[in-house]
C-alpha positions as CSV (number, residue, x, y, z in Angstrom):
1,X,-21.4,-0.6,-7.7
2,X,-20.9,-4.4,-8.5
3,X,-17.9,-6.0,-6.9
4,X,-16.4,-7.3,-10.3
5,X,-13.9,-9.5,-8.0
6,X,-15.0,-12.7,-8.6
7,X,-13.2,-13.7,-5.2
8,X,-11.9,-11.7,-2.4
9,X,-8.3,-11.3,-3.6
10,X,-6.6,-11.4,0.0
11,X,-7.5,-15.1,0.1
12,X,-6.4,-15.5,-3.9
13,X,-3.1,-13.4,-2.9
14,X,-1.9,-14.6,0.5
15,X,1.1,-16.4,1.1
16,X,0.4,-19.6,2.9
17,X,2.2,-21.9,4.6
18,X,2.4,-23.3,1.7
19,X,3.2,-21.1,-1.0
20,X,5.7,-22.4,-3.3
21,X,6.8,-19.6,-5.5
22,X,8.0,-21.9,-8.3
23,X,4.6,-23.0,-9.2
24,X,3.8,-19.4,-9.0
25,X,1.9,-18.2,-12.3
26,X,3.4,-14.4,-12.8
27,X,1.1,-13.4,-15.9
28,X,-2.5,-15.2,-13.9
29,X,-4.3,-12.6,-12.8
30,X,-6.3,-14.5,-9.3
31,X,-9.9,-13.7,-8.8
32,X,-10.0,-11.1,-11.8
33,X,-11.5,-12.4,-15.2
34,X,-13.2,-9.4,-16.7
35,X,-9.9,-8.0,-19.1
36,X,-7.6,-4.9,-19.0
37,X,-9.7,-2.4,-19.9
38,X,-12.3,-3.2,-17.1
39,X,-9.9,-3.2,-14.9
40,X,-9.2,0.2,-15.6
41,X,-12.3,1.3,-15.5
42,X,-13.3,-0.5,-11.8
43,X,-9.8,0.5,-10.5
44,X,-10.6,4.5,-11.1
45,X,-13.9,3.8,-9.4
46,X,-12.4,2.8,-7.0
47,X,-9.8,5.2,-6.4
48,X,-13.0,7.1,-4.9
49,X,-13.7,4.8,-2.2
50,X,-10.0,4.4,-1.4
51,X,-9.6,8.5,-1.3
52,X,-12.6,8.9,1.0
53,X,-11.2,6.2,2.9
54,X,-7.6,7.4,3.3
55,X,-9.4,10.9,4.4
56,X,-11.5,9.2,6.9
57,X,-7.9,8.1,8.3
58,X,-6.0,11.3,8.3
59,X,-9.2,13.0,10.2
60,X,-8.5,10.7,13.0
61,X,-4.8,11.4,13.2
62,X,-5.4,14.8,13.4
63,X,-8.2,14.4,16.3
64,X,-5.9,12.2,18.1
65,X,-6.6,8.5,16.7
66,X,-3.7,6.3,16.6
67,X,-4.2,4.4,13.7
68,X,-2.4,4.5,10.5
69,X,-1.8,1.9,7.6
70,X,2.1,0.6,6.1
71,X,1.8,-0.5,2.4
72,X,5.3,-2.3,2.0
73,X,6.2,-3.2,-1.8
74,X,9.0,-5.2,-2.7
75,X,10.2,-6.6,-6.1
76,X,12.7,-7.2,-8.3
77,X,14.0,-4.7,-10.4
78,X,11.1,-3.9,-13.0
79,X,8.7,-5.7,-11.4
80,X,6.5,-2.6,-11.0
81,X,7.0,-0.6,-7.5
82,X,6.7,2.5,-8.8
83,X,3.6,2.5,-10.9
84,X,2.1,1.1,-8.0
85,X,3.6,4.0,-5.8
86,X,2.3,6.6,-8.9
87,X,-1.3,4.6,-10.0
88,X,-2.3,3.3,-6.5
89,X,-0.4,6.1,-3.9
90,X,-1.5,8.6,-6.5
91,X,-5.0,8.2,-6.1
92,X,-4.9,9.9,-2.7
93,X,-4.4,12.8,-0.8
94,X,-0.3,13.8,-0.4
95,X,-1.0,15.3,2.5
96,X,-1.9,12.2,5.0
97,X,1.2,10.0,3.0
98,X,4.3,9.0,4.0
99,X,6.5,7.7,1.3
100,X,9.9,6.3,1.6
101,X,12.1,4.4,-1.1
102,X,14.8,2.5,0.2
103,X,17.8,2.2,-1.6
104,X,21.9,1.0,-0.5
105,X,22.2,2.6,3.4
106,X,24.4,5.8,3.4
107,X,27.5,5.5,6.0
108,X,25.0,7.1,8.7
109,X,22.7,4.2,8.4
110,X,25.4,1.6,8.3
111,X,26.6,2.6,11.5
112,X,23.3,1.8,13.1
113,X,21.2,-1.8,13.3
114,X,19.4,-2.2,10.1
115,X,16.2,-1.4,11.4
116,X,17.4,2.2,12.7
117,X,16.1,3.7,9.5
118,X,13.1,1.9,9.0
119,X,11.4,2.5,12.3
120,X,12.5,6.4,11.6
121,X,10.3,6.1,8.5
122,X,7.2,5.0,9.5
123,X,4.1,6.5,9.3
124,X,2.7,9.1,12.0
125,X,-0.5,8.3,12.8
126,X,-3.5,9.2,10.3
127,X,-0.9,8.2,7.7
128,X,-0.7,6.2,5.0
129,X,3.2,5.1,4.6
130,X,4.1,3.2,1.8
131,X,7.9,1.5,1.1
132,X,9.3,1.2,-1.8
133,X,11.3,-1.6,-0.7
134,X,12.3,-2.0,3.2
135,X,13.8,-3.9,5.6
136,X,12.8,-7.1,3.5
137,X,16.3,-5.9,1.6
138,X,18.3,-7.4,4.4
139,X,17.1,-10.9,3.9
140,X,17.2,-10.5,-0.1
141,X,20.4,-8.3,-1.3
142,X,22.3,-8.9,2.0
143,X,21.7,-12.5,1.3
144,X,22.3,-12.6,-1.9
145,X,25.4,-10.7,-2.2
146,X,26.7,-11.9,1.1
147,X,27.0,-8.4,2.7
148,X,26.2,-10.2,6.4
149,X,27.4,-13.5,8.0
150,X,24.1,-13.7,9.8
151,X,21.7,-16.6,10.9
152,X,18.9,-16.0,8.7
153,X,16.0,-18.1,10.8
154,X,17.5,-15.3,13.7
155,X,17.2,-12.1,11.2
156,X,13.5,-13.6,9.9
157,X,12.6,-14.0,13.8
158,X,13.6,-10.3,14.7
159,X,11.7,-8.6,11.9
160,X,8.6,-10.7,12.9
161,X,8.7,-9.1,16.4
162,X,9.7,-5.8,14.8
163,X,6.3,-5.6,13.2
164,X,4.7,-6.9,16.0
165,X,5.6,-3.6,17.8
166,X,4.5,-1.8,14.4
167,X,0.6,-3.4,14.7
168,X,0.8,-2.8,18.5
169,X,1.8,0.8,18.4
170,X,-1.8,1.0,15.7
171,X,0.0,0.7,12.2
172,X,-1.7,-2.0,10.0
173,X,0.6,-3.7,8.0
174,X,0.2,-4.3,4.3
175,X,2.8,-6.2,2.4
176,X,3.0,-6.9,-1.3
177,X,5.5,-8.7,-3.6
178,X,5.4,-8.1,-6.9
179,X,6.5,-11.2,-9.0
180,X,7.7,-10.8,-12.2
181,X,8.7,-13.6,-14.6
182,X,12.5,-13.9,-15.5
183,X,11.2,-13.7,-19.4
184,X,9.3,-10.3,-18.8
185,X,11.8,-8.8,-16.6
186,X,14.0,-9.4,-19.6
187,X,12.0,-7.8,-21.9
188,X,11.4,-4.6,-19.4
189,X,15.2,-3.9,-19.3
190,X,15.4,-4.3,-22.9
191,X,12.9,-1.6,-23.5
192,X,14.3,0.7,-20.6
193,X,17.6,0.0,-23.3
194,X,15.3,0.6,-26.6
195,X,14.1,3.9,-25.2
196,X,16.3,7.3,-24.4
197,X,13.5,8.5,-21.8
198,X,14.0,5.3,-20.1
199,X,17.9,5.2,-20.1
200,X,17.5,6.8,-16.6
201,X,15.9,4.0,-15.2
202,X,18.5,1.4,-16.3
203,X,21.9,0.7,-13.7
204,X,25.6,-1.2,-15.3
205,X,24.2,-3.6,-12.4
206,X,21.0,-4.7,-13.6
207,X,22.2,-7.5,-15.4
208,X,24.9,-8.8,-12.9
209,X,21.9,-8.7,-10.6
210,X,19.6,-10.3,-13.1
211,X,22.3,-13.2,-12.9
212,X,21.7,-14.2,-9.9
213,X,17.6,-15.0,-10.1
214,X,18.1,-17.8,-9.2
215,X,19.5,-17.2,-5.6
216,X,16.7,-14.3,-5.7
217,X,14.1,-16.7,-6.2
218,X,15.3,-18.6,-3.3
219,X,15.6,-16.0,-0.9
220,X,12.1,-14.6,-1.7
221,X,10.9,-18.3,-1.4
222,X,12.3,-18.4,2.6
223,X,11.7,-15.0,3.2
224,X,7.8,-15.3,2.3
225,X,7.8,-18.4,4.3
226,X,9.1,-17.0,7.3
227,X,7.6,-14.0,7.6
228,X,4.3,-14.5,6.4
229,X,2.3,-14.1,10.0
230,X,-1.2,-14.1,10.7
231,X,-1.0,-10.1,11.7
232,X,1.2,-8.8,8.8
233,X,1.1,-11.5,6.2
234,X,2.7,-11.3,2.5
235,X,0.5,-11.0,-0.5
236,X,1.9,-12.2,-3.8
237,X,1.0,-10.6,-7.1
238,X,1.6,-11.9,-10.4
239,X,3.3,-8.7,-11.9
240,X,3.7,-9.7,-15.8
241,X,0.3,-7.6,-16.0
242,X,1.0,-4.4,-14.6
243,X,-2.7,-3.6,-14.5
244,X,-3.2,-6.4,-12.6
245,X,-0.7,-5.9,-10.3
246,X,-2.2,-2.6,-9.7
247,X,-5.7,-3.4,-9.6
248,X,-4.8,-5.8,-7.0
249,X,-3.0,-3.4,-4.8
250,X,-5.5,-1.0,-5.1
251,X,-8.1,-3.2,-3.6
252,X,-6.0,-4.6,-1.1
253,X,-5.3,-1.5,0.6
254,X,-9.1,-0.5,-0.1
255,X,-10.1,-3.3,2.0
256,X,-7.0,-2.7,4.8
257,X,-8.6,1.0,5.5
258,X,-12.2,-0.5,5.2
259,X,-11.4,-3.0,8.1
260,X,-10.6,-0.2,9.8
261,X,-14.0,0.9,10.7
262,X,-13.6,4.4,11.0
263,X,-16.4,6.8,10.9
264,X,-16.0,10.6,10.7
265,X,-14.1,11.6,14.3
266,X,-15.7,13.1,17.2
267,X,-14.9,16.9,17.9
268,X,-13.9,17.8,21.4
269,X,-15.1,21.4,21.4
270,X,-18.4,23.1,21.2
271,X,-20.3,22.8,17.9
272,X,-23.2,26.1,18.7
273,X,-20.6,27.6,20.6
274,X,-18.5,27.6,17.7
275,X,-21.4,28.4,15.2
276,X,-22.4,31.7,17.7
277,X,-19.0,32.8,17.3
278,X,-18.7,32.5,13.6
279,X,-22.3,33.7,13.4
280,X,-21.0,36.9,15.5
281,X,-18.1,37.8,13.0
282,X,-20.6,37.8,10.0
283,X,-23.1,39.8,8.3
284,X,-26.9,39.1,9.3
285,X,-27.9,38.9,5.5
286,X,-24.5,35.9,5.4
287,X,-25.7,34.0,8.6
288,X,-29.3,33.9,7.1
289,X,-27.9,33.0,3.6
290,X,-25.6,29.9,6.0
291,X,-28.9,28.7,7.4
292,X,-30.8,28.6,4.3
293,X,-28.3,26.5,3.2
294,X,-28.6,24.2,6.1
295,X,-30.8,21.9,4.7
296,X,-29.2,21.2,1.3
297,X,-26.1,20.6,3.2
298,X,-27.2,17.9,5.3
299,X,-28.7,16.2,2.7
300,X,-25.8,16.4,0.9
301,X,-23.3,15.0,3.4
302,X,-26.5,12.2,3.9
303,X,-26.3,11.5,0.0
304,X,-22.3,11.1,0.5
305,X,-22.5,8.9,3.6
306,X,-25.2,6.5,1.6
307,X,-23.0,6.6,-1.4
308,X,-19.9,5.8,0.6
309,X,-21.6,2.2,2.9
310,X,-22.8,1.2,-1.0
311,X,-19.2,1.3,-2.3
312,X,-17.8,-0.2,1.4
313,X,-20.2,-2.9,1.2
314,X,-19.9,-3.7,-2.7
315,X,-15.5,-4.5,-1.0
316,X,-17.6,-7.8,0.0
317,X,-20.0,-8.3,-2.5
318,X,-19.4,-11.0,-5.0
């Protein structure tokens, strides 16, 4: 399969030094010019590689391996967290993810240091975790709404060390922020207005938060900044195109498990010694039928394994 990236989005999407989110375009869609409908079509394809992937991981957790991968999304209200947690999370196996969405800290997690229920939260290893929102509230809302008198350069400095512990204990960090444009946002809570099934979705607080974008813009602007580091850096995606936003994530997290280099786990035990006993609590006519079958087995798993380095290698094919 063609890479239809026509540059590796991690370099499109990264937050530099640099970055000033004002000049940020929210309805671009970086190093994607092929349309919506393509999009669609390359993002199912490669839901495959990103399932086989996530498997590859869980096998190694359960063997033992320490590894395991934190997707962190954060983004105003609208701006798309869920579908990605539904269209991207979806696309793999519930049983090796790990998903968490933060909202206001009950009185149990007030009475701790605002990392006490974060670092409970995190994935096990083999896991995927993904946050829907996270710690990154407590330089956002906090700030915003003044719920701390904190030093903020000190609060930036302590979640930076904080996930250096996280890619030391083996968790790969992946962090996203979806950027919508005031204009769109707008028009998102309208609909959730328009529309009785999307009545749930809409809070008496959206627009008293939606007042203060401004201040939001800031805060995003230093926290990207300052916590933008070369082992857990921020990705901004334009979120006006929620298949774009999407079809980014996907393939950022495609390429965060690819990096990971992980082949199918050793076994500790015995493989004949477990085949003799297995062959021992079946028929002779079934362990002849098993062998038979031997060969279009491994040919199989071979076809599978080729298959899988052509989709790997077409992540850095342009």
């Amino acid at each position: 399969m063609a890479n239809k990236w026509n540059s590796d989005p991690r370099d499109a999407l990264r937050a530099g030094e640099d970055f000033e989110l004002a000049a940020f375009d929210r309805a671009a869609t970086p190093g994607w010019k092929k349309g919506k409908k393509k999009a669609r079509a390359f993002m199912a394809s490669r839901g495959e590689l990103l399932s086989e992937l996530q498997e590859r991981l869980y096998a190694h957790g359960r063997t033992g391996g320490a590894r395991g991968v934190l997707l962190v999304i954060q983004g105003l209200d609208t701006a798309g967290k869920g579908g990605i947690v539904r269209h991207v999370a979806g696309m793999m196996d519930p049983q090796g993810l790990s998903i968490h969405a933060f909202r206001a800290p009950t009185e149990e997690e007030r009475a701790h240091h605002y990392l006490w229920r974060i670092e409970k939260a995190l994935p096990r290893p083999g896991y995927v975790g993904v946050f829907d929102r996270s710690h990154y509230e407590d330089v956002l809302v906090v700030r915003v709404d003044q719920l701390a008198d904190v030093d903020w350069n000190d609060r930036y400095a302590e979640i930076n060390e904080f996930e250096r512990r996280i890619v030391d204990s083996g968790i790969t960090i992946l962090k996203v922020a979806l950027m919508v444009s005031k204009e769109e946002q707008g028009l998102r809570l309208m609909e959730r207005l328009d529309r009785p099934d999307k009545h749930w979705k809409f809070s008496d607080s959206d627009v008293p938060t939606r007042a203060k974008w401004d201040a939001y813009q800031e805060a995003y602007q230093d926290m990207l900044r300052a916590t933008s580091t070369e082992i857990a850096p921020w990705y901004v995606i334009p979120a006006d195109n929620k298949w774009y936003s999407q079809l980014a994530v996907t393939e950022l997290l495609a390429r965060t498990l690819a990096d990971l280099g992980l082949g199918w786990p050793d076994v500790t035990w015995s493989i004949p010694e477990q085949r003799r006993a297995l062959e021992a609590t079946m028929k002779p006519a079934t362990v002849a039928t098993a062998h038979a079958r031997t060969d279009a087995t491994l040919a199989k798993v071979a076809e599978s394994e080729a298959e899988f380095d052509q989709l790997v290698r077409s992540l850095f094919r342009f």
